[in-house]
mmCIF file of the N, C-alpha and C atoms, coordinates in Angstrom:
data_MODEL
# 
_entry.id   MODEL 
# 
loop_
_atom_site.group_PDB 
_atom_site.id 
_atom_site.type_symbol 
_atom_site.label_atom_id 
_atom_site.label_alt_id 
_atom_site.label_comp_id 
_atom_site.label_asym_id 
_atom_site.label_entity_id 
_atom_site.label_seq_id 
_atom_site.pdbx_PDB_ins_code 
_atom_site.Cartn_x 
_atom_site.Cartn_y 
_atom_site.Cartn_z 
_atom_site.occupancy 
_atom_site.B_iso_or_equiv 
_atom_site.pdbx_formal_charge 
_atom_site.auth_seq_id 
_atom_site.auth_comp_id 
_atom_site.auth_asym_id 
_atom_site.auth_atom_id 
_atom_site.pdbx_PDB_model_num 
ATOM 1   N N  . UNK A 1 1  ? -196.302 -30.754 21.828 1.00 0.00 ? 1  UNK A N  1 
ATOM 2   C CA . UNK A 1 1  ? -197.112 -29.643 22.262 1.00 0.00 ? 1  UNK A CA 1 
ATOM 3   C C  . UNK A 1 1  ? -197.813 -30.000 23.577 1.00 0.00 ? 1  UNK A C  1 
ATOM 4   N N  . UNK A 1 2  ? -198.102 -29.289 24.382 1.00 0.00 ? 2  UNK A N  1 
ATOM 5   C CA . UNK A 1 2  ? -198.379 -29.549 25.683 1.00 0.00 ? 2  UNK A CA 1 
ATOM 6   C C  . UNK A 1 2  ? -199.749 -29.124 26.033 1.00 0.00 ? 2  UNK A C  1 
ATOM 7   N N  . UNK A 1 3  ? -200.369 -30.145 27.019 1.00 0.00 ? 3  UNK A N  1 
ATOM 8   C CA . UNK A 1 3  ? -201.874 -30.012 26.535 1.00 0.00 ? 3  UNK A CA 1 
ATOM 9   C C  . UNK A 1 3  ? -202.284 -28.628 27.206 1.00 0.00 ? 3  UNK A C  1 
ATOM 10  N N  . UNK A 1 4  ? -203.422 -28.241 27.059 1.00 0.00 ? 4  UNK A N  1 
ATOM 11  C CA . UNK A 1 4  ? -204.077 -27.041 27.301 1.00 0.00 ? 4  UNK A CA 1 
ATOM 12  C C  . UNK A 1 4  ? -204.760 -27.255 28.971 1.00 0.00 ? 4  UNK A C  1 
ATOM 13  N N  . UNK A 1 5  ? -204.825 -26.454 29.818 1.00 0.00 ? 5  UNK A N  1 
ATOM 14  C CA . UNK A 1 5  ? -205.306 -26.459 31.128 1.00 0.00 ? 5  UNK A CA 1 
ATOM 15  C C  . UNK A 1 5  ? -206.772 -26.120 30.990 1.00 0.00 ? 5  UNK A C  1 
ATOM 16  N N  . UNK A 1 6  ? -207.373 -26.635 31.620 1.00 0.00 ? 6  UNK A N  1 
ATOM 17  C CA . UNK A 1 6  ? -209.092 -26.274 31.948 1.00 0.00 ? 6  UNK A CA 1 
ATOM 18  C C  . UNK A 1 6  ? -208.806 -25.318 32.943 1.00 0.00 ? 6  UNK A C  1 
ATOM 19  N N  . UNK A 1 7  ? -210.311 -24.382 32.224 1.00 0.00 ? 7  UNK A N  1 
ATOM 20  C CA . UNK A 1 7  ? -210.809 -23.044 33.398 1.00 0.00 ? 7  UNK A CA 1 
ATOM 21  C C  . UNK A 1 7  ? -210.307 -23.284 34.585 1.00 0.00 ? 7  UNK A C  1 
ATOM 22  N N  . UNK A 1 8  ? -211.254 -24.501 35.095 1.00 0.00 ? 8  UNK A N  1 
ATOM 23  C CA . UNK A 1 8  ? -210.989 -24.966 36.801 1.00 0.00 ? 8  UNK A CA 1 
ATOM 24  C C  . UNK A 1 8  ? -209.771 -25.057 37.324 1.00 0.00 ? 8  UNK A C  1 
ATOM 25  N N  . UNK A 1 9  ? -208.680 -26.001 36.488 1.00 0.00 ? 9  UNK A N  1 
ATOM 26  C CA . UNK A 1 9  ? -207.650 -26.559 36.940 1.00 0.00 ? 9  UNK A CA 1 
ATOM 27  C C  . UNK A 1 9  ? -206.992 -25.313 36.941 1.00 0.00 ? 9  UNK A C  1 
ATOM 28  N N  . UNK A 1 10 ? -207.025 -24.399 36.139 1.00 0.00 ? 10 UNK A N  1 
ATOM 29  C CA . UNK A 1 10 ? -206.412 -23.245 36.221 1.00 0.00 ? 10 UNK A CA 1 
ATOM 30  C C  . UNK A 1 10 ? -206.655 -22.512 37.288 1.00 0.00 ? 10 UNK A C  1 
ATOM 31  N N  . UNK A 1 11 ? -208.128 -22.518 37.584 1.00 0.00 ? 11 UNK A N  1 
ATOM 32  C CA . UNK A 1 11 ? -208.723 -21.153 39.160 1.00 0.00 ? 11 UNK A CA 1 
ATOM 33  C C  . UNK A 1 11 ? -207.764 -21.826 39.643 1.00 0.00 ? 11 UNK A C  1 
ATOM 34  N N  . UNK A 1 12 ? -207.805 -23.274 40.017 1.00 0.00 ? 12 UNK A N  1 
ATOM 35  C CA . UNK A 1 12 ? -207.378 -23.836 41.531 1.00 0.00 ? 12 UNK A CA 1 
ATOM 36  C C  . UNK A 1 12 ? -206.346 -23.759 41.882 1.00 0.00 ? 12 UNK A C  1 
ATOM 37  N N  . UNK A 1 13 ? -205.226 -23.863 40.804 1.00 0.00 ? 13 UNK A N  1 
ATOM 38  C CA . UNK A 1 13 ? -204.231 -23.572 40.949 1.00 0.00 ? 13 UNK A CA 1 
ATOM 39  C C  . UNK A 1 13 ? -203.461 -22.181 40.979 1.00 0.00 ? 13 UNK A C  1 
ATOM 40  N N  . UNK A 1 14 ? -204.363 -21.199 40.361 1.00 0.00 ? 14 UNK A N  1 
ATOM 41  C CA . UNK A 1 14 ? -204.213 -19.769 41.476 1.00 0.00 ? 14 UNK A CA 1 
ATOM 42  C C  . UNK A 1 14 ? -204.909 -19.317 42.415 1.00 0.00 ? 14 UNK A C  1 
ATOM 43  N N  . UNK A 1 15 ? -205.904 -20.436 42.885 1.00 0.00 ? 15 UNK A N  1 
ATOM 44  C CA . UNK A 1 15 ? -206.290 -20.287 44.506 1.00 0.00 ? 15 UNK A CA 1 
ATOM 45  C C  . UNK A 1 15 ? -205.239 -20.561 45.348 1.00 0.00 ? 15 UNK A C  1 
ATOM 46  N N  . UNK A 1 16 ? -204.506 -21.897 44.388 1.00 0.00 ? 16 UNK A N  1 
ATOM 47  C CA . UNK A 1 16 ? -203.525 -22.392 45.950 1.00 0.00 ? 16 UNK A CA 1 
ATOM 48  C C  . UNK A 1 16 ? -202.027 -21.682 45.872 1.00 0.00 ? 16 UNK A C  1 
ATOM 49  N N  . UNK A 1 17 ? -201.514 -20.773 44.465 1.00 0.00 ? 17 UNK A N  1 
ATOM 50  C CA . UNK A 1 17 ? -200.879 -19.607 44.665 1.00 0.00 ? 17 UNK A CA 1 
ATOM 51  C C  . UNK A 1 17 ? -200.908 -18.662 45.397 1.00 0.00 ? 17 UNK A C  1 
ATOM 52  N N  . UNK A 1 18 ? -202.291 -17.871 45.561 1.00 0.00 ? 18 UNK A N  1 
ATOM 53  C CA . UNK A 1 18 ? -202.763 -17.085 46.280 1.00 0.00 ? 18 UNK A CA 1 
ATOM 54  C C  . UNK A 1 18 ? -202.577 -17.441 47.791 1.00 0.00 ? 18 UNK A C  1 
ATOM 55  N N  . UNK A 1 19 ? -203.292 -18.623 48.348 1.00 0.00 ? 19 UNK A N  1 
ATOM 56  C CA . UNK A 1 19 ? -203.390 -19.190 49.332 1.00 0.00 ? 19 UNK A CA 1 
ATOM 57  C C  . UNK A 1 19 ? -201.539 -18.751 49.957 1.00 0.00 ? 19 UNK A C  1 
ATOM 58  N N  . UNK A 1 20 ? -200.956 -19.420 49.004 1.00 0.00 ? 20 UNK A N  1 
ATOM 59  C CA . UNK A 1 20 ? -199.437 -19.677 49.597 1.00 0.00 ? 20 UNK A CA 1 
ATOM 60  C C  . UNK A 1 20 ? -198.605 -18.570 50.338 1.00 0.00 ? 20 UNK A C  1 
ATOM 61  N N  . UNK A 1 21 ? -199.218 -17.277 48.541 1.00 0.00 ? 21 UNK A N  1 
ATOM 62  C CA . UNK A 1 21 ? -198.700 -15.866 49.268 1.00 0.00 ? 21 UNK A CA 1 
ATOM 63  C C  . UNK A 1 21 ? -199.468 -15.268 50.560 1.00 0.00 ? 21 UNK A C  1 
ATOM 64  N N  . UNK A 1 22 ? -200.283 -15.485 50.771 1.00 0.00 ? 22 UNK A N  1 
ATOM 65  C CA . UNK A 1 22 ? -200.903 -14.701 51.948 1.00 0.00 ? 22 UNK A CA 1 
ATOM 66  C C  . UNK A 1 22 ? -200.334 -15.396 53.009 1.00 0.00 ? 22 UNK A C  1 
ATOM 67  N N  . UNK A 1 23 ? -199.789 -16.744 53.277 1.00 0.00 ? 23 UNK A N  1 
ATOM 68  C CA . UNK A 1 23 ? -199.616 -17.564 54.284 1.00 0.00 ? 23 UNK A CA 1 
ATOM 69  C C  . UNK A 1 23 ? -198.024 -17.186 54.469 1.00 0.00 ? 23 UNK A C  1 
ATOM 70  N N  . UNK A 1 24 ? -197.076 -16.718 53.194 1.00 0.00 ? 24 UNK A N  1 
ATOM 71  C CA . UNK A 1 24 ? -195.918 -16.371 53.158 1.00 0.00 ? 24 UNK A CA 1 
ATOM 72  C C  . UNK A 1 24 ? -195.863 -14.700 54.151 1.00 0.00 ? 24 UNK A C  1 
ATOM 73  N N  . UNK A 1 25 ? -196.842 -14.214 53.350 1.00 0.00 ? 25 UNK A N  1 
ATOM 74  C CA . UNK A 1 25 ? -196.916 -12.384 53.938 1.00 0.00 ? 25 UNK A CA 1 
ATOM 75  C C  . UNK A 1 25 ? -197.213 -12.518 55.861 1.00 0.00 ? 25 UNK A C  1 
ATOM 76  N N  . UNK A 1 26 ? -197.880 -13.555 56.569 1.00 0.00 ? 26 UNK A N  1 
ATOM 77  C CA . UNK A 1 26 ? -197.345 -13.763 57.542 1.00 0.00 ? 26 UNK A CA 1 
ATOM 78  C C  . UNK A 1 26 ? -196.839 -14.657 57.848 1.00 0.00 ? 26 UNK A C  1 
ATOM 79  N N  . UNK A 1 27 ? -195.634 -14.752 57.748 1.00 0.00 ? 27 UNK A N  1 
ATOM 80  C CA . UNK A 1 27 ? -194.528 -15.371 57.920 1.00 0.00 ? 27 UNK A CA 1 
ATOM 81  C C  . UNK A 1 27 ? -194.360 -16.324 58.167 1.00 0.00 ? 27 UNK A C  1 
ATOM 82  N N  . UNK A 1 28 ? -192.734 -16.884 58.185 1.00 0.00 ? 28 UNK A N  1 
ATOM 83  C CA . UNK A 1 28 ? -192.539 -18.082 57.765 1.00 0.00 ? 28 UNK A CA 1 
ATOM 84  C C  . UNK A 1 28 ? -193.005 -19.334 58.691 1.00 0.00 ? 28 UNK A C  1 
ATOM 85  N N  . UNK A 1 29 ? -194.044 -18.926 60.127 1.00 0.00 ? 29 UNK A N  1 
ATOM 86  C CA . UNK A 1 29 ? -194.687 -20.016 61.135 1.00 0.00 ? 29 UNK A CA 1 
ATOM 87  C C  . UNK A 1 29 ? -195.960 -20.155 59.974 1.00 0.00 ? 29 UNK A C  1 
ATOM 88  N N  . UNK A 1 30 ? -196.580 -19.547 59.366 1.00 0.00 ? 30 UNK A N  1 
ATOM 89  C CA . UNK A 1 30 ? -197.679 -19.269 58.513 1.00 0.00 ? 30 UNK A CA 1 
ATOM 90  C C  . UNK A 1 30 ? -197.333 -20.168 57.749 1.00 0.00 ? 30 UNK A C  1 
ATOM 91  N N  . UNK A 1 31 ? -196.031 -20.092 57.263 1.00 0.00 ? 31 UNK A N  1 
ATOM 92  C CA . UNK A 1 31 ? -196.055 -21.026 55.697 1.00 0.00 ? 31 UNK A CA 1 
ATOM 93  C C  . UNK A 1 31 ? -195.944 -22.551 55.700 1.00 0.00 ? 31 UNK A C  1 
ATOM 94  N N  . UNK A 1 32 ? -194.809 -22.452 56.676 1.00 0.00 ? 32 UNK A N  1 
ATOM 95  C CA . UNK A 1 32 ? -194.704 -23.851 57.142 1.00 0.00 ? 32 UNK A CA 1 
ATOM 96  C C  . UNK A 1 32 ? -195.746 -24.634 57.813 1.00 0.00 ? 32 UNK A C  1 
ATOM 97  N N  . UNK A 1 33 ? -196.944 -23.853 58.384 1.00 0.00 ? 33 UNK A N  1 
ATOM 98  C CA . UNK A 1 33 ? -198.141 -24.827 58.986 1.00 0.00 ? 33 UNK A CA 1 
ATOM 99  C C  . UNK A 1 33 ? -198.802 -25.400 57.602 1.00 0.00 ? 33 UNK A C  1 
ATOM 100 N N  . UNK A 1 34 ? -198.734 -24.252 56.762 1.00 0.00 ? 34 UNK A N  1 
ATOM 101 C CA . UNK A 1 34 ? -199.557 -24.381 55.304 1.00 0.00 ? 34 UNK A CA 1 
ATOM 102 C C  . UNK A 1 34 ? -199.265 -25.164 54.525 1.00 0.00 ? 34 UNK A C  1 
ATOM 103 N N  . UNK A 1 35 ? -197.787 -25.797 54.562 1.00 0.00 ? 35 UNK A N  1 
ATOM 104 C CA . UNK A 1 35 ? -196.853 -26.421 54.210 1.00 0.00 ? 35 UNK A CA 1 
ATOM 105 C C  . UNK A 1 35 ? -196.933 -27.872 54.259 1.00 0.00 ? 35 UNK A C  1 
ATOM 106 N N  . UNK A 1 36 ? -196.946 -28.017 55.526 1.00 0.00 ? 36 UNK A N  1 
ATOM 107 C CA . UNK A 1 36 ? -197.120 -29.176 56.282 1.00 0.00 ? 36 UNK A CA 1 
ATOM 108 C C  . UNK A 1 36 ? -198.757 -29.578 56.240 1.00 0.00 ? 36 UNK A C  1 
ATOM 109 N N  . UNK A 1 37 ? -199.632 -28.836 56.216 1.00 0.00 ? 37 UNK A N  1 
ATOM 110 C CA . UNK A 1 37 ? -201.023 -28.984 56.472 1.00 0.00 ? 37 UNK A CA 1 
ATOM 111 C C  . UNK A 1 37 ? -200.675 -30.036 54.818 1.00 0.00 ? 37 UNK A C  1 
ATOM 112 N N  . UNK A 1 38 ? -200.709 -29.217 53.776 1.00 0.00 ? 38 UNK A N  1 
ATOM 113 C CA . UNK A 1 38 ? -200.790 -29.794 52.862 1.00 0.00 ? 38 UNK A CA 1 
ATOM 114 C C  . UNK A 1 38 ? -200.299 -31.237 51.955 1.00 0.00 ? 38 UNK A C  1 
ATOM 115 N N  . UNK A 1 39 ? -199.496 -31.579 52.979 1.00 0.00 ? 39 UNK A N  1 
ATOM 116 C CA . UNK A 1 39 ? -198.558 -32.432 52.773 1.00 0.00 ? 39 UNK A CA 1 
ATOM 117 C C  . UNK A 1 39 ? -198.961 -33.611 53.447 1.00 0.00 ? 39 UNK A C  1 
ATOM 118 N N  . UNK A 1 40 ? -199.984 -33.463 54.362 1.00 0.00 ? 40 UNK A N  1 
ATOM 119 C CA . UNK A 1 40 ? -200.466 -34.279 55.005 1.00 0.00 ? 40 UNK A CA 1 
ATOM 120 C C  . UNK A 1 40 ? -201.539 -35.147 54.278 1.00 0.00 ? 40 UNK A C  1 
ATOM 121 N N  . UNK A 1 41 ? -202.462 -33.739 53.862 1.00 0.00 ? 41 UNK A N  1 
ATOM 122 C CA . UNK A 1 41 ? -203.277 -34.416 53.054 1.00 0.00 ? 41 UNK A CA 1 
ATOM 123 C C  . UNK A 1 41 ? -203.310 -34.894 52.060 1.00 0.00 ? 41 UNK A C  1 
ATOM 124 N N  . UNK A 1 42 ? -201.963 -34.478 51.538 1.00 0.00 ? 42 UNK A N  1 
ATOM 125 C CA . UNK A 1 42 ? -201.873 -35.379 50.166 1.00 0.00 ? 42 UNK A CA 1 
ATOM 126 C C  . UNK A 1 42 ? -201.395 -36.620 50.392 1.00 0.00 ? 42 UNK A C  1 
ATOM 127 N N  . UNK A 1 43 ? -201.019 -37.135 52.096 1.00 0.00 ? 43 UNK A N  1 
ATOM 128 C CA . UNK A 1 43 ? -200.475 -38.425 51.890 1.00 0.00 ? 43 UNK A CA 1 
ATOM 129 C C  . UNK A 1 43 ? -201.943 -38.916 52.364 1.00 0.00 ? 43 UNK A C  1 
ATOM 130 N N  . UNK A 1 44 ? -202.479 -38.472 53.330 1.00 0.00 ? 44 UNK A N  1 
ATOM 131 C CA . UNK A 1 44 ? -203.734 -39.707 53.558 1.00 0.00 ? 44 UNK A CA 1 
ATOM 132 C C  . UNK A 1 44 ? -204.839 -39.332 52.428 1.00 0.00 ? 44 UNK A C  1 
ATOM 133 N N  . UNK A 1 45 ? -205.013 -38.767 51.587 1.00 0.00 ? 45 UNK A N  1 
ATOM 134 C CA . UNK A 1 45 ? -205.705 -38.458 50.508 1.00 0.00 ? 45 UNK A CA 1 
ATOM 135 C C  . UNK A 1 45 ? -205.190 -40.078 49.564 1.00 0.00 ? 45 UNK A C  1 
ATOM 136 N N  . UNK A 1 46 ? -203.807 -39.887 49.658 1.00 0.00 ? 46 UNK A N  1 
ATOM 137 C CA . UNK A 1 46 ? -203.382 -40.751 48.642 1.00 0.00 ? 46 UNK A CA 1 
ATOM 138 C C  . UNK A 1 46 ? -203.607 -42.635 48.990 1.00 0.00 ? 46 UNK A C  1 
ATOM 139 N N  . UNK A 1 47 ? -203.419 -42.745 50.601 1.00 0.00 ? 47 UNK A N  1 
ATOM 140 C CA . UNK A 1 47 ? -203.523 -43.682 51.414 1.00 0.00 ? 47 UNK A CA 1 
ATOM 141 C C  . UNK A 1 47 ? -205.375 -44.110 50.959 1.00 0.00 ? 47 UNK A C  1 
ATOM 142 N N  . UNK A 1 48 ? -206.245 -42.861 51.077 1.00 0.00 ? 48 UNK A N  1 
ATOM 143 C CA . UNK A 1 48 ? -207.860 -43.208 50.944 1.00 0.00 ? 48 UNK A CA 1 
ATOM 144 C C  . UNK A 1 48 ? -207.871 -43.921 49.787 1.00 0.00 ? 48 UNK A C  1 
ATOM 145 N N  . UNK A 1 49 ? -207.188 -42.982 48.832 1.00 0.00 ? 49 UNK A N  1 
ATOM 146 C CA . UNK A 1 49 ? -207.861 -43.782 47.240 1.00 0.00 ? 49 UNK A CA 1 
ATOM 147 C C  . UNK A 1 49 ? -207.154 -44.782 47.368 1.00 0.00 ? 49 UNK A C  1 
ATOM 148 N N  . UNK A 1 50 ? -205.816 -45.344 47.877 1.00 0.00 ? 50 UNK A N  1 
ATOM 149 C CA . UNK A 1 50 ? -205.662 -46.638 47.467 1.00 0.00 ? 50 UNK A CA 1 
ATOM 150 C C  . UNK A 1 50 ? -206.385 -47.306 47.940 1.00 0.00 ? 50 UNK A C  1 
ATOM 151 N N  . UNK A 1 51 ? -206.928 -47.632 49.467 1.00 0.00 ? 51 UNK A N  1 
ATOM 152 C CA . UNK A 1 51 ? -207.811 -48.317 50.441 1.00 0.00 ? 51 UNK A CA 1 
ATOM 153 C C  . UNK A 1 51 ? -209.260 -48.208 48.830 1.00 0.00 ? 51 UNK A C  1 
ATOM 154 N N  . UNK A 1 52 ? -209.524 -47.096 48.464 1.00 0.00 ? 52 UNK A N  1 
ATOM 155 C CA . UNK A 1 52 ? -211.028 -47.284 47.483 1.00 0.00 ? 52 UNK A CA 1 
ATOM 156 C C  . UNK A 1 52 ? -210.662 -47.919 46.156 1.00 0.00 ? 52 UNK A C  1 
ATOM 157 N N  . UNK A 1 53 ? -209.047 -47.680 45.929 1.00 0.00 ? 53 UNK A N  1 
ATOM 158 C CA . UNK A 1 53 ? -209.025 -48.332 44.701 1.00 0.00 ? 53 UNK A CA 1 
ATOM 159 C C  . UNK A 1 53 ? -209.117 -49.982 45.014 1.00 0.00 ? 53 UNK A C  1 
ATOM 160 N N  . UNK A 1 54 ? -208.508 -50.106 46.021 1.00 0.00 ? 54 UNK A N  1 
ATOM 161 C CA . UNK A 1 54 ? -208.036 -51.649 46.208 1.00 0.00 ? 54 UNK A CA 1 
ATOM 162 C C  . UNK A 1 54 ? -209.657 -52.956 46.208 1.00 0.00 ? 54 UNK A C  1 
ATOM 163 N N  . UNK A 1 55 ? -210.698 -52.351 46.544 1.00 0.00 ? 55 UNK A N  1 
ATOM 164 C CA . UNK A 1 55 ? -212.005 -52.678 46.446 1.00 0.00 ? 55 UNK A CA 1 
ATOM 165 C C  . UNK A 1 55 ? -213.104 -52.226 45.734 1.00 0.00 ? 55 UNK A C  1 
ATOM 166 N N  . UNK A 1 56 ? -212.317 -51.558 44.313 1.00 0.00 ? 56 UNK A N  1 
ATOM 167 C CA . UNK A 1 56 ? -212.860 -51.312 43.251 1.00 0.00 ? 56 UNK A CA 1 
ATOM 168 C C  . UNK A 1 56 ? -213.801 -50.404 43.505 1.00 0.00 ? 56 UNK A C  1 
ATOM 169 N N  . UNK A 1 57 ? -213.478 -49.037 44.226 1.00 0.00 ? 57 UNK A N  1 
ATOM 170 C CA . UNK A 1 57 ? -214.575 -48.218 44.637 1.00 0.00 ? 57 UNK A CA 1 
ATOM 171 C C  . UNK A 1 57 ? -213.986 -46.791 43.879 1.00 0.00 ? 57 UNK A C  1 
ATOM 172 N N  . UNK A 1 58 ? -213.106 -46.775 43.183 1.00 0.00 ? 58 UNK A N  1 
ATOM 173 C CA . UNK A 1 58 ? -212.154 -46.028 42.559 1.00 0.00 ? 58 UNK A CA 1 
ATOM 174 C C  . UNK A 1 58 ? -211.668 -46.018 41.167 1.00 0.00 ? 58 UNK A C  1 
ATOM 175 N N  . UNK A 1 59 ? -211.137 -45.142 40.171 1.00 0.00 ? 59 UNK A N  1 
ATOM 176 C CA . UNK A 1 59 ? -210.247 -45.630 39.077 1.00 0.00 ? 59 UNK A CA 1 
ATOM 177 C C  . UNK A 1 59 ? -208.795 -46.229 39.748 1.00 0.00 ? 59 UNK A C  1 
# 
């Protein structure tokens, strides 16, 4: 059985649905910045926590 989503995790993830379609409705230079924007930050997002995990500033 598959676990249950929280309120939040749920908004956020039809904020960033929402987000996607409006960025789709103008077109595909729109989506792909949105695209890419996001992709970015999930790598130096991911780069930060290791740098905080690595000096125990992190789980």
């Amino acid at each position: 059985m598959a676990r249950r989503r929280s309120l939040r995790s749920e908004l956020y993830r039809d904020a960033r649905l929402l987000g996607d379609l409006q960025a789709a409705s103008h077109g595909p230079g729109a989506y792909a910045t949105r695209y890419v924007r996001r992709k970015v930050y999930a790598r130096t997002n991911t780069f930060t926590h290791s740098i905080l995990r690595s000096i125990n500033l992190s789980k």
